[in-house]
C-alpha positions in Angstrom: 25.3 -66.0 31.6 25.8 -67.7 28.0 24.8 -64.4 25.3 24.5 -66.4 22.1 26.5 -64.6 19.1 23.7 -63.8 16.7 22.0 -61.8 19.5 25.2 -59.6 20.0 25.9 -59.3 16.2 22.0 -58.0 16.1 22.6 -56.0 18.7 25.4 -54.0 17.0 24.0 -53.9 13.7 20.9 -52.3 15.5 23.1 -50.0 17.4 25.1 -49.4 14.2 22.1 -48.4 12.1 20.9 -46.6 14.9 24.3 -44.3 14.7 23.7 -43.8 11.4 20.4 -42.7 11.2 20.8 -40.3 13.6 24.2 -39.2 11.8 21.7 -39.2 8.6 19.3 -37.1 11.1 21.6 -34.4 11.9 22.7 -34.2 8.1 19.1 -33.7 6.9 18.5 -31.5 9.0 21.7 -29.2 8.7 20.6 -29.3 5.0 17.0 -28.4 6.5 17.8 -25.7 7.6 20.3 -24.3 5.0 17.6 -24.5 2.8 15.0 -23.0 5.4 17.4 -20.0 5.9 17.8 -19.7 2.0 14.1 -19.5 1.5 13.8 -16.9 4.5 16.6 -15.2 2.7 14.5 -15.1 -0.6 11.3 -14.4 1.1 12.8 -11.5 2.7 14.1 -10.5 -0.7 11.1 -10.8 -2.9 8.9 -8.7 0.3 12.1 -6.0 0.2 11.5 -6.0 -3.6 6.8 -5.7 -3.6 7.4 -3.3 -0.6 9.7 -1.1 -3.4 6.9 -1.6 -5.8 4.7 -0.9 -3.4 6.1 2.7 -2.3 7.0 3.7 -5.8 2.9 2.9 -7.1 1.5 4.6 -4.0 4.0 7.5 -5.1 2.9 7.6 -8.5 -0.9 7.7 -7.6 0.2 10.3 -4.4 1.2 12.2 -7.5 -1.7 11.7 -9.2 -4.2 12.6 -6.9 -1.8 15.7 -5.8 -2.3 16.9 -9.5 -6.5 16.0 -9.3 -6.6 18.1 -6.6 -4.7 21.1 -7.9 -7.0 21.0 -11.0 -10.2 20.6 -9.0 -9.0 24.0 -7.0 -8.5 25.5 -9.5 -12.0 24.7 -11.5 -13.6 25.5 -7.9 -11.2 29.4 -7.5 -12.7 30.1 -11.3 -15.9 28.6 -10.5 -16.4 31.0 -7.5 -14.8 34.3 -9.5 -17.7 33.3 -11.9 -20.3 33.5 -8.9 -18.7 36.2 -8.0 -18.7 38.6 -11.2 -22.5 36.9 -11.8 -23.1 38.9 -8.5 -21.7 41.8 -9.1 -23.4 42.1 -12.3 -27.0 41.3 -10.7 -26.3 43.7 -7.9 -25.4 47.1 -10.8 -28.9 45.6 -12.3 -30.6 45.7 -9.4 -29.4 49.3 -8.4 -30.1 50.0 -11.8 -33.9 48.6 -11.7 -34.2 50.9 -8.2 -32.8 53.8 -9.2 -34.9 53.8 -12.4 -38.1 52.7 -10.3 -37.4 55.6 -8.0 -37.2 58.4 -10.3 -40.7 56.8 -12.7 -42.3 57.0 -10.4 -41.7 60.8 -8.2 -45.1 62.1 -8.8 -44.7 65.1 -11.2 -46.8 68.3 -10.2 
């Protein structure tokens, strides 16, 4: 079997550049993923950092809306003693209108 040089010589440098793309491969992708990791890394970061935010707004309006509540009670509790004395006060009248009704109108003899 006669192999003419050129064909081996192209064989190796084929072989050879295969080697080293694969070498270049492997690099690129160590470097892939050093740099997928550090943007996982940052991603995970930046969402530790909104979720913060996030806690420390829905605290803030929590309070808020604690503090609307309280003052709505309390408009409702003085609201209702309002109603309540309004009552009262209709209920002495009406007692009042009966009791003066009553005695106008005992026949006199």
């Amino acid at each position: 079997m006669r192999v003419r040089l050129p064909s081996i010589v192209a064989v190796s440098a084929i072989a050879a550049l295969s080697l080293g793309v694969v070498a270049c491969t492997e690099a690129e992708q160590d470097q892939t993923a050093a740099e997928a990791d550090a943007a996982g890394d940052n991603a995970e970061a930046a969402a530790a950092e909104a979720g913060s935010a996030l806690k420390e707004e829905a605290a803030q309006v929590g309070s808020a809306i604690a503090a609307g509540a309280s003052e709505v009670a309390q408009e409702i509790d003085e609201g209702t003693d309002a109603l309540a004395r309004e009552a009262q006060e209709q209920k002495a009248e009406t007692q009042s209108d009966t009791r003066g009704n009553t005695t106008e109108t005992a026949p006199s003899n």
